[in-house]
DRENPA-3360 file (N, C-alpha, C; in nm, 2 decimals, always signed):
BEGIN
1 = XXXXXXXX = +7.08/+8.99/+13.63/+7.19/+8.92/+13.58/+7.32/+8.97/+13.64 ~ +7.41/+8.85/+13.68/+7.56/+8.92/+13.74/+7.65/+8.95/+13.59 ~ +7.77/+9.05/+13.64/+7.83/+9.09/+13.55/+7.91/+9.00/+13.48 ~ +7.96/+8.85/+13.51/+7.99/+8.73/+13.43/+7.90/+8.70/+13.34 ~ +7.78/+8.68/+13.40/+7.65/+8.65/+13.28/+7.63/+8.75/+13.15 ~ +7.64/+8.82/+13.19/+7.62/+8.97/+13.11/+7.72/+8.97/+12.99 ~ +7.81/+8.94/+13.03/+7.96/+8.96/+13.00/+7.98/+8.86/+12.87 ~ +7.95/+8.76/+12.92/+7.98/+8.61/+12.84/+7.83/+8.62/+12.74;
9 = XXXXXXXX = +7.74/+8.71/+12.79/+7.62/+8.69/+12.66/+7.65/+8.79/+12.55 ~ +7.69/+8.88/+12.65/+7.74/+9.02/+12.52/+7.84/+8.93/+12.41 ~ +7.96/+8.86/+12.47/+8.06/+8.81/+12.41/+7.95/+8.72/+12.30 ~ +7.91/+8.63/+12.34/+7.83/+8.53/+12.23/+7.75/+8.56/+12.13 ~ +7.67/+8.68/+12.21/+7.58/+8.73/+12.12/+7.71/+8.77/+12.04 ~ +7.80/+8.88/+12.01/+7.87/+8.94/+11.94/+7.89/+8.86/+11.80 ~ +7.94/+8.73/+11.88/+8.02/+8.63/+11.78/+7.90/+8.57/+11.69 ~ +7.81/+8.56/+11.71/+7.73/+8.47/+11.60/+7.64/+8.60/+11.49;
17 = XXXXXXXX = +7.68/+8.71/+11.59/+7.62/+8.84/+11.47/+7.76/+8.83/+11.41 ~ +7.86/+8.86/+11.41/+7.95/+8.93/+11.33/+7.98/+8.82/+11.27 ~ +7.98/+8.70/+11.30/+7.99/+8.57/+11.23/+7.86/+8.57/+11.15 ~ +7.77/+8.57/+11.15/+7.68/+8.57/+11.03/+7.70/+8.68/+10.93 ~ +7.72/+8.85/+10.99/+7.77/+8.92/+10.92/+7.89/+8.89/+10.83 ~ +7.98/+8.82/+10.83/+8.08/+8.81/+10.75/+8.03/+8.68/+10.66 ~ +7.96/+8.62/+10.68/+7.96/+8.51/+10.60/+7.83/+8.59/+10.49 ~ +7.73/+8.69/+10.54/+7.65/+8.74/+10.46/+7.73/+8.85/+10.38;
25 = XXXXXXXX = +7.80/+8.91/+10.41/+7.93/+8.96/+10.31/+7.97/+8.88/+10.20 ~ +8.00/+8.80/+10.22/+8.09/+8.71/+10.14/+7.96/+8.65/+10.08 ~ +7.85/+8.60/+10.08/+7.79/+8.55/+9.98/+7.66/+8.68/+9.91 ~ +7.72/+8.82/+9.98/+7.70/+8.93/+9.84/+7.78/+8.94/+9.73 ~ +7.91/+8.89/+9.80/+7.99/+8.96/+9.66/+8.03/+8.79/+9.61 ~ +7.96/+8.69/+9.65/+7.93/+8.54/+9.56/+7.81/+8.56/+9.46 ~ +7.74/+8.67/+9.51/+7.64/+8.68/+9.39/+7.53/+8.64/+9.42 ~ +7.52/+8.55/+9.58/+7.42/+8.50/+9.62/+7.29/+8.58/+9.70;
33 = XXXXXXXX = +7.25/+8.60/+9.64/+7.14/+8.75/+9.71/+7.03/+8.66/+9.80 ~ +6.99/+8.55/+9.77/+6.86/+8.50/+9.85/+6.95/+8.46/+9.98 ~ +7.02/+8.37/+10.00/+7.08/+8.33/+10.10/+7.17/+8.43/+10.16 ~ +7.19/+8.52/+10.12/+7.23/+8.62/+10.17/+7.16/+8.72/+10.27 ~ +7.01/+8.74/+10.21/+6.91/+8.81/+10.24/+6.87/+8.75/+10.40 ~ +6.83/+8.65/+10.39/+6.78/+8.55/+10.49/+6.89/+8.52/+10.58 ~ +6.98/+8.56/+10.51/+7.13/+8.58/+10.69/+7.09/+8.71/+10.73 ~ +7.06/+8.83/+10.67/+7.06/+8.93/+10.69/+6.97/+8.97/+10.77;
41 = XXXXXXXX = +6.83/+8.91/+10.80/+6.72/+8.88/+10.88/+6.81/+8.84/+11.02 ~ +6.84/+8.69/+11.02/+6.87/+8.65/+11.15/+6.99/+8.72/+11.21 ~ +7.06/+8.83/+11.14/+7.17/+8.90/+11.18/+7.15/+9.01/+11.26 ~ +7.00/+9.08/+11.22/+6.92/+9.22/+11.24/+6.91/+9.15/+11.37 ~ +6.81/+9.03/+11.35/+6.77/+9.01/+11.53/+6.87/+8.97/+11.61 ~ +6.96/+8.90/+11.59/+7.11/+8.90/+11.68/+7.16/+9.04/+11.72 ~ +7.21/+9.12/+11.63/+7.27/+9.25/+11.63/+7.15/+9.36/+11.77 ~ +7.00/+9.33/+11.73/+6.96/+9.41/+11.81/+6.95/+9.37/+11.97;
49 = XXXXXXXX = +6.94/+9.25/+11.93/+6.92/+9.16/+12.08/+7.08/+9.20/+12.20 ~ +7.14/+9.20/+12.11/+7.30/+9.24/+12.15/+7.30/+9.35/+12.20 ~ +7.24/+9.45/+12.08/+7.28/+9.62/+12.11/+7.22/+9.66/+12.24 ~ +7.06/+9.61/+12.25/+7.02/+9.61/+12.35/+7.09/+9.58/+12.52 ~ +7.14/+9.49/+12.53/+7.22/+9.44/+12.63/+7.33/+9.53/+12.65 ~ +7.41/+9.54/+12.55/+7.52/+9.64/+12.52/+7.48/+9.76/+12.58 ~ +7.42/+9.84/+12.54/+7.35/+9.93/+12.62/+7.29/+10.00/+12.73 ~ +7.27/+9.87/+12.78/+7.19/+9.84/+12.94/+7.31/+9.86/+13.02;
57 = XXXXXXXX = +7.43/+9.83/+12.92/+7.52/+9.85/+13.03/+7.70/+9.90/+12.96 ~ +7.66/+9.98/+12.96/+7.78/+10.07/+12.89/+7.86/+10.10/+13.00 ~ +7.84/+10.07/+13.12/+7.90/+10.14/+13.22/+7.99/+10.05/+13.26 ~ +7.98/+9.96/+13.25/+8.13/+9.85/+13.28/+8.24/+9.82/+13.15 ~ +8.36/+9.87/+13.19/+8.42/+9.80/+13.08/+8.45/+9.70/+13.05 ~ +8.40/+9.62/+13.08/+8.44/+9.43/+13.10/+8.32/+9.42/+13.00 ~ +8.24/+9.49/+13.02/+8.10/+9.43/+12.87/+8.16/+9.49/+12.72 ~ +8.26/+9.58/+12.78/+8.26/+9.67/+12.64/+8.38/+9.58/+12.58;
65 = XXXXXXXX = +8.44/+9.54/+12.70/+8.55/+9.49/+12.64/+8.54/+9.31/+12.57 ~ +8.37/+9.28/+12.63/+8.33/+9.17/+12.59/+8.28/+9.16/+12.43 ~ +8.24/+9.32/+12.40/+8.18/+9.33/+12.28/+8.30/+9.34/+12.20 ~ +8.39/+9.39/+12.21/+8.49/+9.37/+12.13/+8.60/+9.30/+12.09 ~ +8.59/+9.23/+12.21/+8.63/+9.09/+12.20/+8.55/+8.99/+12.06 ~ +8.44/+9.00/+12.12/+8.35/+8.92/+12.06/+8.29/+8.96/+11.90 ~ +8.34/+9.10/+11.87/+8.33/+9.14/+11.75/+8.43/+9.04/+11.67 ~ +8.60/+9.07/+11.75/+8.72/+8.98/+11.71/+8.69/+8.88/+11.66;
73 = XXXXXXXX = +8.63/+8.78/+11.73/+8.65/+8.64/+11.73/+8.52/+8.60/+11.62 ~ +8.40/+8.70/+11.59/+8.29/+8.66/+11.52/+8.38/+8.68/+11.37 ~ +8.44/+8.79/+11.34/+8.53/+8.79/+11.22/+8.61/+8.70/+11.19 ~ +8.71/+8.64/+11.35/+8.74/+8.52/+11.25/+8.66/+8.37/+11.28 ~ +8.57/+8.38/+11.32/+8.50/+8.22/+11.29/+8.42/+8.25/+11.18 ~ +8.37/+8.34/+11.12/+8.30/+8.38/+11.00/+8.39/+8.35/+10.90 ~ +8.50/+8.42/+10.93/+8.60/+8.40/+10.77/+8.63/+8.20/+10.79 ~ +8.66/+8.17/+10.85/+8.66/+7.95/+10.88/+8.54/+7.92/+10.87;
81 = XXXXXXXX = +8.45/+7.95/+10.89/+8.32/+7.87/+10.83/+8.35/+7.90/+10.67 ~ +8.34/+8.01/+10.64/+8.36/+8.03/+10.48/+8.45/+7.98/+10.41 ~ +8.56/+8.00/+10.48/+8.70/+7.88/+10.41/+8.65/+7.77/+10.42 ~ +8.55/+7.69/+10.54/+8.53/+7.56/+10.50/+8.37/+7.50/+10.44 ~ +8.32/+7.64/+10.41/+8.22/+7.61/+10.29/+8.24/+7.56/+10.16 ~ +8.38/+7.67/+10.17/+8.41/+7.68/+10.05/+8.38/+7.73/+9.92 ~ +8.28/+7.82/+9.89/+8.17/+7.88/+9.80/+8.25/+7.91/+9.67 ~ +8.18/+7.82/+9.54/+8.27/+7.97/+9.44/+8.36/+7.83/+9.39;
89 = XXXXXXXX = +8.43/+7.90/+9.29/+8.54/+7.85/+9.21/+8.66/+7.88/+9.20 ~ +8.81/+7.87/+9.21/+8.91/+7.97/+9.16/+8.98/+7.91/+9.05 ~ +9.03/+8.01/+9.00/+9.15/+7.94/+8.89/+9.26/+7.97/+8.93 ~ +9.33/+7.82/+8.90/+9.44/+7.81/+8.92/+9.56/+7.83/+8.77 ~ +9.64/+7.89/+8.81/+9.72/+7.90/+8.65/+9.85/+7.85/+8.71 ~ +9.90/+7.76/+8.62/+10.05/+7.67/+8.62/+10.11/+7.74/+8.54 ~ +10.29/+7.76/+8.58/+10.35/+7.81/+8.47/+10.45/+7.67/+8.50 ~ +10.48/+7.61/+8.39/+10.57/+7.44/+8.42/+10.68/+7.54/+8.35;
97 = XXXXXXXX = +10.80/+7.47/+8.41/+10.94/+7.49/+8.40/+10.96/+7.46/+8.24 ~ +10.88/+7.36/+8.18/+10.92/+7.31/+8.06/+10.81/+7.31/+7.99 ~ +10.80/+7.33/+7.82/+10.70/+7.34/+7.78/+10.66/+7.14/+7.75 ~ +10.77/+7.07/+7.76/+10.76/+6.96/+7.74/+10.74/+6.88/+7.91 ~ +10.62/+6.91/+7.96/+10.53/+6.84/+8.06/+10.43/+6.75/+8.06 ~ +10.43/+6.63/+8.12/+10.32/+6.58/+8.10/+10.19/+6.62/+8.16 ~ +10.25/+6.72/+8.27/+10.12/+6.77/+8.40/+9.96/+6.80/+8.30 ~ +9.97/+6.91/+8.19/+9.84/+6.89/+8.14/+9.74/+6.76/+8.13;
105 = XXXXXXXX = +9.81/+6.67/+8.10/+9.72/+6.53/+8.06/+9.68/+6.43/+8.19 ~ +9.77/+6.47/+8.28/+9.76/+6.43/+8.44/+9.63/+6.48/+8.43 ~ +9.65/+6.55/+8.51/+9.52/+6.71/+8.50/+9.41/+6.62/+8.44 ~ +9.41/+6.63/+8.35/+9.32/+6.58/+8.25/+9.20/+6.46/+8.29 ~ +9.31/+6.36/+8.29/+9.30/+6.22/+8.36/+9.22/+6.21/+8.53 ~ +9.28/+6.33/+8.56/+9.21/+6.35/+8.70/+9.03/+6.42/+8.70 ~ +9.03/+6.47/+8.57/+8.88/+6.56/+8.57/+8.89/+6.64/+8.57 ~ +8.99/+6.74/+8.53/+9.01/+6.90/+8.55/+9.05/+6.92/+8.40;
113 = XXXXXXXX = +8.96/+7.05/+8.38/+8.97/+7.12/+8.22/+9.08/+7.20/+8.25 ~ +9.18/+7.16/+8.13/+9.29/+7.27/+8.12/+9.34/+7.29/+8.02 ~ +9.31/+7.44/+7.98/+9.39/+7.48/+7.85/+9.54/+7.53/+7.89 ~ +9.59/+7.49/+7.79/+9.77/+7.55/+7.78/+9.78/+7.61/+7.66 ~ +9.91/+7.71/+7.64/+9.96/+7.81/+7.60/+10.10/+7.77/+7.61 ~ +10.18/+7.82/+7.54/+10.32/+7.84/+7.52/+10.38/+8.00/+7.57 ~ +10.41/+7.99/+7.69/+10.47/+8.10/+7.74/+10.61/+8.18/+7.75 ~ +10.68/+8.28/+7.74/+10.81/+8.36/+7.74/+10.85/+8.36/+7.87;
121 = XXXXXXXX = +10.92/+8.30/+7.92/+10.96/+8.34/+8.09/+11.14/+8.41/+8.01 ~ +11.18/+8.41/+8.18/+11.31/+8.49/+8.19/+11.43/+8.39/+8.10 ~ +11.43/+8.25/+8.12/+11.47/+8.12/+8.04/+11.41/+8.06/+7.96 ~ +11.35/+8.09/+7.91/+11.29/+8.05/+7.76/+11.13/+8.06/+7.78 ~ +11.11/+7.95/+7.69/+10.97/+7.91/+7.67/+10.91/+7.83/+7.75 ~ +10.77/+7.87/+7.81/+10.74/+7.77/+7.96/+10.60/+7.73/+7.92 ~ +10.56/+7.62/+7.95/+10.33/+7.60/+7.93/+10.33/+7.70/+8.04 ~ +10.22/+7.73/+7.98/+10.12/+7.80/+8.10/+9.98/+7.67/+8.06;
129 = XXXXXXXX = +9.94/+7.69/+8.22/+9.84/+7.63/+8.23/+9.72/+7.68/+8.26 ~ +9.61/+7.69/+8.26/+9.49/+7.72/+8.32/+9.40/+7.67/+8.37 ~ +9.37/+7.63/+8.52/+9.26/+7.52/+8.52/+9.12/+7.61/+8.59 ~ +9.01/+7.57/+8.59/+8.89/+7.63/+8.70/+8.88/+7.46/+8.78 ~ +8.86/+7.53/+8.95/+8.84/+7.38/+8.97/+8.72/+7.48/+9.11 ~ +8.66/+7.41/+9.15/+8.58/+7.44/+9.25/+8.68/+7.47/+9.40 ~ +8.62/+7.56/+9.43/+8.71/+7.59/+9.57/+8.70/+7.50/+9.68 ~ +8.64/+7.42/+9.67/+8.64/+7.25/+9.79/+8.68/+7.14/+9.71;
137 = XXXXXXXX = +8.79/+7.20/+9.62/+8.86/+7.13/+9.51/+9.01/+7.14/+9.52 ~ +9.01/+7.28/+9.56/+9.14/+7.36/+9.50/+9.26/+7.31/+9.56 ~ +9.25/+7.24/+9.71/+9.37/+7.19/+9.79/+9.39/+7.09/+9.72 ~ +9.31/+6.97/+9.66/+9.37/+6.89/+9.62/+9.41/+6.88/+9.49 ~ +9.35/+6.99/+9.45/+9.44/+7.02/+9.24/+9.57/+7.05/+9.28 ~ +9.62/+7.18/+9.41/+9.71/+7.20/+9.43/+9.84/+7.13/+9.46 ~ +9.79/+6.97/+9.54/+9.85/+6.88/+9.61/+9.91/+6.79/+9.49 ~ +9.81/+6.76/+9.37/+9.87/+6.65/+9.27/+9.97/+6.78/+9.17;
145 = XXXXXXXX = +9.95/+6.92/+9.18/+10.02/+6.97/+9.08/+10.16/+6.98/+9.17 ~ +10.14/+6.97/+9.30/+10.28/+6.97/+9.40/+10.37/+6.84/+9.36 ~ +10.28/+6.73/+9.38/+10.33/+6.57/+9.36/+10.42/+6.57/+9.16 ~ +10.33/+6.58/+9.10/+10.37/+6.57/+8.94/+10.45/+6.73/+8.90 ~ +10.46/+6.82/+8.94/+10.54/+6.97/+8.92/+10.53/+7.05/+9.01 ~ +10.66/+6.96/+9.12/+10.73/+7.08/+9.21/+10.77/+7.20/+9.19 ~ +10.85/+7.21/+9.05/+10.88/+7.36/+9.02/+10.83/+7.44/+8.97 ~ +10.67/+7.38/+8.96/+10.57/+7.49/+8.87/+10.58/+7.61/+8.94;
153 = XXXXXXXX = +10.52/+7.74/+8.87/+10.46/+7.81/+8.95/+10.37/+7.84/+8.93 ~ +10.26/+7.85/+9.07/+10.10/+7.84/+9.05/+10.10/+7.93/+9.16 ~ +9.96/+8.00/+9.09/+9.86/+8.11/+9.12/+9.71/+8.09/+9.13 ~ +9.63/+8.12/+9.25/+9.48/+8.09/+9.17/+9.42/+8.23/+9.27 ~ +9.35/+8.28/+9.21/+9.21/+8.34/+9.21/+9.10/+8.31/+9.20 ~ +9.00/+8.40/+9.23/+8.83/+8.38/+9.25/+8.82/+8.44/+9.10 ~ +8.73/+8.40/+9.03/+8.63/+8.45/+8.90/+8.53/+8.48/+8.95 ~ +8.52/+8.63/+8.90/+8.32/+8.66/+8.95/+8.21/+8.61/+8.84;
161 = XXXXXXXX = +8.29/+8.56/+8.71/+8.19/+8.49/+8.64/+8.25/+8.44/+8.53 ~ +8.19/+8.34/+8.45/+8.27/+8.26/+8.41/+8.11/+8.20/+8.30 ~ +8.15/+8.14/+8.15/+8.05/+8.09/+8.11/+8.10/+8.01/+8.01 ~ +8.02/+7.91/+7.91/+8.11/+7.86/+7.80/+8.21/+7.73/+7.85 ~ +8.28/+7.65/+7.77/+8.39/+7.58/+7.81/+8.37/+7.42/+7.90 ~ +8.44/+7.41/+7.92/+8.43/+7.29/+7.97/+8.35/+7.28/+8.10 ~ +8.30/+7.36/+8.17/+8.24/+7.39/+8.30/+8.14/+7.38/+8.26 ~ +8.08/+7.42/+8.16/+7.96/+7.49/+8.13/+7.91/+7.30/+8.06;
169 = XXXXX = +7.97/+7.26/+8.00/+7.93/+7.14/+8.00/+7.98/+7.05/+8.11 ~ +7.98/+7.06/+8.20/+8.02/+6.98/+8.35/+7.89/+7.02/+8.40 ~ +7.86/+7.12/+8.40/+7.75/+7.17/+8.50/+7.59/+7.12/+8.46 ~ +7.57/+7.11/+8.29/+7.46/+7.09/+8.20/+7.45/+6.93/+8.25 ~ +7.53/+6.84/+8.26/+7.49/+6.68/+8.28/+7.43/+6.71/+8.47;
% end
């Protein structure tokens, strides 16, 4: 093999191990252990097929620099596949300017469970909101809470678990 060929397999190989690696990360700490496992298989034999090559040729820096390269680039096409799997749920919490909003009942009307509260901000009394929406959801809960309360402020996070509530009957039909 010439040192282009070499070079550009090291690089490939890199990216579809470290790209499966990160996506099998991310669906350990989803909770998902079978699909997880079964990345972890096709990762071992990428990774070794790699190391192998890597190896054969440690003496050029153009491979080493292929492997590192290609470590780069597997971390970030792993982390974009996963942003556009999308896995998981987050919640999103609204704090509306006013406790007198219609946004809850929007919400509502759209198919999103949301409890509210009556909250203490720095000027008075504000809703809080709380929605769970699925994370290949979450851009467009974000986009109607943009359209109907510009001045909210919203926050969302991942839940590692969640049970009960209106989910829990979403999920049962």
């Amino acid at each position: 093999m010439n040192l282009t060929l070499i070079a550009f397999s090291i690089l490939g190989i890199n990216i579809a191990y470290v790209s499966i690696f990160t996506l099998r990360l991310i669906l350990v700490i989803k909770g998902r252990r079978g699909a997880a496992s079964l990345f972890a298989m096709v990762e071992v034999f990428i990774y070794l097929a790699g190391l192998q090559l890597v190896l054969q040729n440690l003496s050029s820096p153009i491979h080493m620099a292929a492997y590192c390269i290609g470590f780069g680039l597997g971390v970030y096409l792993g982390s974009r596949i996963e942003e556009k799997l999308a896995l998981g749920y987050s919640v999103v919490q609204v704090i509306a300017d006013s406790v007198h909003t219609a946004l809850p009942d929007k919400l509502r009307q759209y198919g999103y469970g949301v409890t509210t509260w009556v909250g203490e901000g720095r000027n008075g009394h504000r809703l809080v909101m709380q929605v769970l929406v699925k994370r290949s959801n979450e851009r467009k809960l974000l986009e109607r809470i943009e359209a109907d309360a510009p001045k909210a402020f919203v926050i969302s996070h991942e839940p590692r678990h969640f049970r009960g509530g209106f989910w829990a009957k979403m999920l049962e039909k």
